[in-house]
N, C-alpha and C positions, 0 to 999 in steps of 0.2 A: 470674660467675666470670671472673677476669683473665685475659690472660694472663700467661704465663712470660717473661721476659724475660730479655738477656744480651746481652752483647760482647764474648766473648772472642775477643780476635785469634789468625791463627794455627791453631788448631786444626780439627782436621779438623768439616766441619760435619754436623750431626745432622739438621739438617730432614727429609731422607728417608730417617731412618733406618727408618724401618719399613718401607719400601717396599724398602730394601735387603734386610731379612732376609727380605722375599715371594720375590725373587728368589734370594736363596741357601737358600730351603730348596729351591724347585724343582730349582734345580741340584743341590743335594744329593739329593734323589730321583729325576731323571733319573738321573744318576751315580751312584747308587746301585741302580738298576732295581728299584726295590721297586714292590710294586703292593696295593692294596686297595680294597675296595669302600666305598663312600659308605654303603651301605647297611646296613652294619657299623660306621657312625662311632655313638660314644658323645656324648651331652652334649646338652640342651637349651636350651631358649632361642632367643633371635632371631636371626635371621640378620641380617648387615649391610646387605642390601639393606631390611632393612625399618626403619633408622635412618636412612640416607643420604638425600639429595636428590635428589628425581625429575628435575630436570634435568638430571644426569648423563647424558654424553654415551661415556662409559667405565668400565668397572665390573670389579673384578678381587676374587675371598675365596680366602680359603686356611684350611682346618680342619686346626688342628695337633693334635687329641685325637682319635685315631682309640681302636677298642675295643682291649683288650687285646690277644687273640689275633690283629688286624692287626699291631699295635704288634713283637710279635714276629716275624712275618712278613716285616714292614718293615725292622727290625734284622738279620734275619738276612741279606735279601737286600745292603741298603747294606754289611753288612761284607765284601761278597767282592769292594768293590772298595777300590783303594788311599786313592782321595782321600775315602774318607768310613766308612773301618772304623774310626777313631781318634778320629772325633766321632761316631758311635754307637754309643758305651759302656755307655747307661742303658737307661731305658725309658721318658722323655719326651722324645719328637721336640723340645718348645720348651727342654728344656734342652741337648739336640743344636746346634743352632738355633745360641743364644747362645755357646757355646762356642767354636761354629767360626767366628762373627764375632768375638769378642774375641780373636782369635791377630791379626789384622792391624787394629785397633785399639785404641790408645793409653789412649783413655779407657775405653773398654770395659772393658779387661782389668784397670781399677780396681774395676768392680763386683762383686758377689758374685749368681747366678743363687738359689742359696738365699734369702739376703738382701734382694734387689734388686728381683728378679724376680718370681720365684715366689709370694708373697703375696699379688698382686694379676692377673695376667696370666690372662684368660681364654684360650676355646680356638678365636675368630675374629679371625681380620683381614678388612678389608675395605676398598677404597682404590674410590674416584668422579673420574671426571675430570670436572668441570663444566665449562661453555662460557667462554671466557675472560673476562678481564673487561674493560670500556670502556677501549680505547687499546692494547691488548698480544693481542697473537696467541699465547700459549698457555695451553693449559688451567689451569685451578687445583685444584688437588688435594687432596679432604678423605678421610682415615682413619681407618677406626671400631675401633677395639682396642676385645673383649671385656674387661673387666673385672669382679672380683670382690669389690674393694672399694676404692672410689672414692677417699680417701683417699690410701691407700696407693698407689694407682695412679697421683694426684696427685707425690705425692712420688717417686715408683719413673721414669715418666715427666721431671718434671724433673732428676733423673739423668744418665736416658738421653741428653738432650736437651745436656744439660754445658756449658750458658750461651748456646746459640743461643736466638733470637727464634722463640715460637709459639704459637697460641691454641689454648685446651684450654675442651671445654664437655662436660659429661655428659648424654647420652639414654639414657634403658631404662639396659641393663648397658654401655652400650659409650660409651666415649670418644673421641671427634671430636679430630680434630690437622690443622690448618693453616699457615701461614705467619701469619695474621694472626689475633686474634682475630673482628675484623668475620664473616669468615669463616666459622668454628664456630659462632658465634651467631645468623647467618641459616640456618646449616645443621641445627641442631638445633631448630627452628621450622618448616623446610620440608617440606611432603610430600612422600612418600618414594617409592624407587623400585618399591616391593611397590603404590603406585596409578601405575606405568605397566603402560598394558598392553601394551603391546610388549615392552616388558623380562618379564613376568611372564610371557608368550606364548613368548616365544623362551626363556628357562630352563625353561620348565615341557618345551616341547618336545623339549630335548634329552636328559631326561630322568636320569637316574642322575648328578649332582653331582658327585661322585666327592671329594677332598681339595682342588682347585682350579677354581674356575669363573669364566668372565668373558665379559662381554658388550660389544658396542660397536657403535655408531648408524654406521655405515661414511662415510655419505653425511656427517653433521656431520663425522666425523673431517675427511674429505674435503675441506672446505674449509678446514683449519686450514693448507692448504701454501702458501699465499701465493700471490701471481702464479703462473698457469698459463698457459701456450700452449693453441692452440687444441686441439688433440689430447688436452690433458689433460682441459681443461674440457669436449670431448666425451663424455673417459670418465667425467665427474665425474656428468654428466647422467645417464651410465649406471647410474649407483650412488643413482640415487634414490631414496629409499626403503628402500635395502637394509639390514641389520642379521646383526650376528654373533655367536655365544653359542657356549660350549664348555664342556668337563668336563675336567680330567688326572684319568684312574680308575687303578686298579691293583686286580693279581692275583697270585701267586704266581710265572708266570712270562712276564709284561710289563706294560708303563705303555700307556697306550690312553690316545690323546687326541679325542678326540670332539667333534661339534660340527657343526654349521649356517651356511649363509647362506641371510637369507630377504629378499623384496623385489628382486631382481635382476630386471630388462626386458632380454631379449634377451642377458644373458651368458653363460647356460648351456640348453646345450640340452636338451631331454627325451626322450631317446633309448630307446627300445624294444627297441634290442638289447643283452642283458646282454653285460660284458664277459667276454671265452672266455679265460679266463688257467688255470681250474684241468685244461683238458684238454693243457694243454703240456706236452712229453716231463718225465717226471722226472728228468733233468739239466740241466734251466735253472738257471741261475745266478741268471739277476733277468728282469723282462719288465716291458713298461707297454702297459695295455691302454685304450683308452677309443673309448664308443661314441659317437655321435650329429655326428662332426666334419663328414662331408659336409653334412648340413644346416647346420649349424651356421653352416659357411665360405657357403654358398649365402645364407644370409640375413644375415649380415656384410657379402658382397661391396659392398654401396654405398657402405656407411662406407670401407670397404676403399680403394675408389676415390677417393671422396671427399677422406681422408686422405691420401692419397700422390698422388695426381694429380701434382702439381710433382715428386717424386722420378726423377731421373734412371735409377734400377734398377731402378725399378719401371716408368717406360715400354720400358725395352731387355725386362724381361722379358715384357711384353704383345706386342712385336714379335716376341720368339723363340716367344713362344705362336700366335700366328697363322701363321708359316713353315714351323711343325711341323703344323696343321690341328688344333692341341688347342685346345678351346671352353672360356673362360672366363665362368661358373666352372662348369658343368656337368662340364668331364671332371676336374677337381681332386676335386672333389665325389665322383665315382666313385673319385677314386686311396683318396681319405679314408676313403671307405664307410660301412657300418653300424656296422662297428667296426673300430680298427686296432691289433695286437697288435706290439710289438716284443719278439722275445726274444732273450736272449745264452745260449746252453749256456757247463757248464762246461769241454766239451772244448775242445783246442787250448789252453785256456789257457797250458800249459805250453810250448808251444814256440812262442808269441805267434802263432798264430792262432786266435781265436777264432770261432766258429758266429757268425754276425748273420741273423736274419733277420726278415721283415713278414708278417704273415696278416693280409689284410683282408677284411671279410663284406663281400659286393659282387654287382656285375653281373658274371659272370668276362670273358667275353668281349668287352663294354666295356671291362672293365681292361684286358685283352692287348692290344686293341688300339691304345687309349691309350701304353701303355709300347712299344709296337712305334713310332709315332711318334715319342718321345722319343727313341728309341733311333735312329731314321734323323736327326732336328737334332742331335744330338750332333757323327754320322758325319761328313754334313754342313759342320759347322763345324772338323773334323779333332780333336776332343776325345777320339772313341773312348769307345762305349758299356760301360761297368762289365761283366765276365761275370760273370753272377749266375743262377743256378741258381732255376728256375721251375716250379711246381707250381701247381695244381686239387685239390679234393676238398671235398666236403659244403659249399657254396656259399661259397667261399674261395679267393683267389687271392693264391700264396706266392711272393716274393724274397725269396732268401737268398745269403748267400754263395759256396756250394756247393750242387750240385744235392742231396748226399745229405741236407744239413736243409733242402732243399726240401722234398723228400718227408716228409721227419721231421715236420715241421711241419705238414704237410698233412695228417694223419694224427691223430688221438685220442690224446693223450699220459694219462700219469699220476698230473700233480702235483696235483691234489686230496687224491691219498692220503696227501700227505706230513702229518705232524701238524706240521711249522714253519708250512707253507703254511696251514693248517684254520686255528692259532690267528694268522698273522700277515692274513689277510683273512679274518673274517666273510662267511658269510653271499654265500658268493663268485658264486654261482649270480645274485643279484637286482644284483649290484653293477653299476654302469654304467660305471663306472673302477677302475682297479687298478693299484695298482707293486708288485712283487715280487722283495726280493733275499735269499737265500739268504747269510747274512754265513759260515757257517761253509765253506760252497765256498768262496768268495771271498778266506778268509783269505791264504791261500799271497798273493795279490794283494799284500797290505798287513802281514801281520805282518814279514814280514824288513825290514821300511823300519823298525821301531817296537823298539825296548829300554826293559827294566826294568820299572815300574810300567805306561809308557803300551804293550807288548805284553800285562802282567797284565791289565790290563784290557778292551784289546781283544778279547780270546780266549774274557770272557763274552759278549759279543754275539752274538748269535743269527741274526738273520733280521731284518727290516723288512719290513711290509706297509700301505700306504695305500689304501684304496678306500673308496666311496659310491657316490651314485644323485641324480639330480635329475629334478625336474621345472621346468615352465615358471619356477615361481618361487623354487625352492627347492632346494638343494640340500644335503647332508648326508655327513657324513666321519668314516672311523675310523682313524687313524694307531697301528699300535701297534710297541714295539719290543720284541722277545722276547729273552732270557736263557739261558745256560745255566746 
């Protein structure tokens, strides 16, 4: 099978056009905050990773045929925002899709989605970044569009494509598109990424697929950035092995993006103390909690040194560490702890002082004493140590702003109970990190700055929560942003 050939000057060019509409359906489902489950997705048949070439060093699908009763779900959420209630009119996402691409181009908005489209467009994409090829430092990119009748897909694709240069080969249901024929035709002969077992390890692990999923070999990425200095190629070494795999899921009311890194030596630590974010007063505004940094930094330190040795601010600040009698890296270590919670309350906000403060699981009395040090090099050097308000309780030692959310904070709060907080971290209890912002306190913050459409909008956002857990090798994440 040839390929499609063309020259036409001038016009805007097609090659990734399909890799375009990957991205602007996401955008339109981010911005739209609809959510659904994978496991409610209609439609059988192969998935793209099991047509694509195992060499693939990058891997990105997207299922536009969720079931019915999502599909409503999804329409109804995307309409209550501005930029995408007027291209979700129907009831297929890929005629959504199309529509909203053809307003800002030219050739596009020649075709007819009825017509054009629709005859032949299954309900997978699937795009592979392969390793580049001999003489050229970036990837080459093959894309497997579902089809339902080859033909037509032929024709309907050529179309699309509106006289740019590209090979086109058929496997199974799905149609391969490249730059070049050579391309699709060793790709459609190649074994697939359904026999890596890496790739099929890391998808199977993250488990629930959800409308978008992609994986990516970190360490090959890794070296596609060309001359590195030594710091980088340090950290390049660090990423040996490592690998990444994700899900965008969706619910009724958030999008949850999910996902792993696995293979990582020494980047993440395995930390044992859950992060303590859901016992924070019930008017935090946002907090970022994470555990295991003491160690963490302890077993960094050589590189640490290593790396910056020649750095000017980095030797004044080993001289200010020894003047003050604070041990590097042991008493950092202790500042770090078992875990370290930052939180912001929403009072003061209004009259621009806001609550800050730090709860760390630690040695208490190590710590104070540590921060008593700090606090005399400061004197010291005439800078004048910060007053900051300082508490104890249930093996936890708090600066804060003010002494009264010292204590606050020292204390058992009750954001657990919030149901923003319950659905924006999971599972919060096992989690080893955690961010937590409360978007509807916060509003006052930001809606007076914002008119029109982009305040309509802002004012569905809800909340934001990020957290996960790692171990020695592994570590795992659930970003979700919640609606009202």
């Amino acid at each position: 099978m040839g390929p499609a050939q063309g020259g036409k000057g001038g016009g805007k060019s097609k090659k990734t056009w399909l890799i375009a509409a990957i991205a602007a359906l996401v955008v339109a489902l981010i911005g739209g905050g609809g959510v659904y489950a994978a496991s409610l997705l209609s439609g059988g048949g192969k998935q793209p990773h099991e047509v694509l070439p195992q060499t693939a060093i990058g891997y990105l699908r997207l299922d536009l045929d969720p079931a019915a009763n999502q599909k409503l779900a999804l329409f109804g959420i995307a309409r209550k925002f501005t930029v995408t209630k007027e291209s979700f009119t129907g009831e297929d996402p890929r005629k959504a899709l199309f529509e909203s691409l053809k307003k800002d181009d030219s050739d596009l908005a020649k075709l007819d989605y009825a017509k054009d489209v629709e005859p032949w467009l299954g309900s997978r994409i699937g795009v592979a970044a392969l390793p580049p090829a001999a003489g050229s430092e970036t990837p080459t990119p093959v894309i497997a569009v579902q089809v339902t009748d080859q033909e037509a897909a032929r024709t309907g694709i050529e179309k699309l494509m509106a006289g740019d240069k590209y090979g086109i080969a058929f496997r199974e249901d799905y149609a391969l598109l490249a730059e070049s024929q050579e391309t699709v035709d060793q790709s459609a002969q190649a074994p697939t990424l359904a026999d890596n077992a890496n790739f099929t390890g890391d998808i199977g692990a993250v488990g629930e697929q959800g409308v978008l999923s992609f994986w990516m070999d970190v360490e090959q990425a890794g070296k596609l950035s060309g001359q590195l200095d030594g710091s980088e190629q340090e950290v390049l070494k660090q990423l040996a092995g490592t690998r990444m795999a994700g899900a965008l899921r969706f619910d009724s009311q958030y999008v949850e993006l999910a996902g792993l890194l696995r293979g990582a030596k020494d980047l993440m630590p395995a930390e044992s103390e859950a992060a303590r974010v859901a016992d924070l007063p019930a008017s935090t505004l946002g907090a970022v909690s994470i555990s295991g940094l003491g160690d963490m930094f302890t077993k960094q330190w050589p590189k640490y040194q290593s790396m910056l040795a020649s750095t000017p601010s980095f030797q004044q600040m080993l001289t200010a560490a020894q003047q003050s009698g604070v041990t590097l890296p042991d008493d950092v270590a202790t500042l770090l702890g078992k875990n370290l919670t930052v939180a912001v309350d929403e009072s003061g906000l209004d009259n621009n002082q806001p609550k800050v403060g730090a709860r760390i699981v630690t040695d208490t009395a190590k710590a104070q004493g540590i921060v008593s040090k700090i606090e005399q090099l400061l004197a010291a050097q005439g800078a004048g140590a910060p007053q900051l308000g300082k508490a104890t309780g249930d093996g936890v030692m708090v600066l804060a702003s003010t002494q009264e959310y010292a204590q606050q904070l020292a204390q058992a709060g009750t954001l657990g109970d919030s149901e923003s907080f319950k659905l924006a971290v999971p599972d919060a209890g096992a989690a080893g990190f955690a961010i937590y912002v409360d978007l509807d306190k916060a509003e006052r913050l930001y809606l007076p700055t914002l008119q029109g459409d982009d305040q309509a909008n802002a004012k569905v956002l809800r909340a934001v929560g990020l957290s996960g857990k790692t171990t020695a090798e592994e570590a795992t994440f659930s970003l979700r942003v919640l609606f009202n």
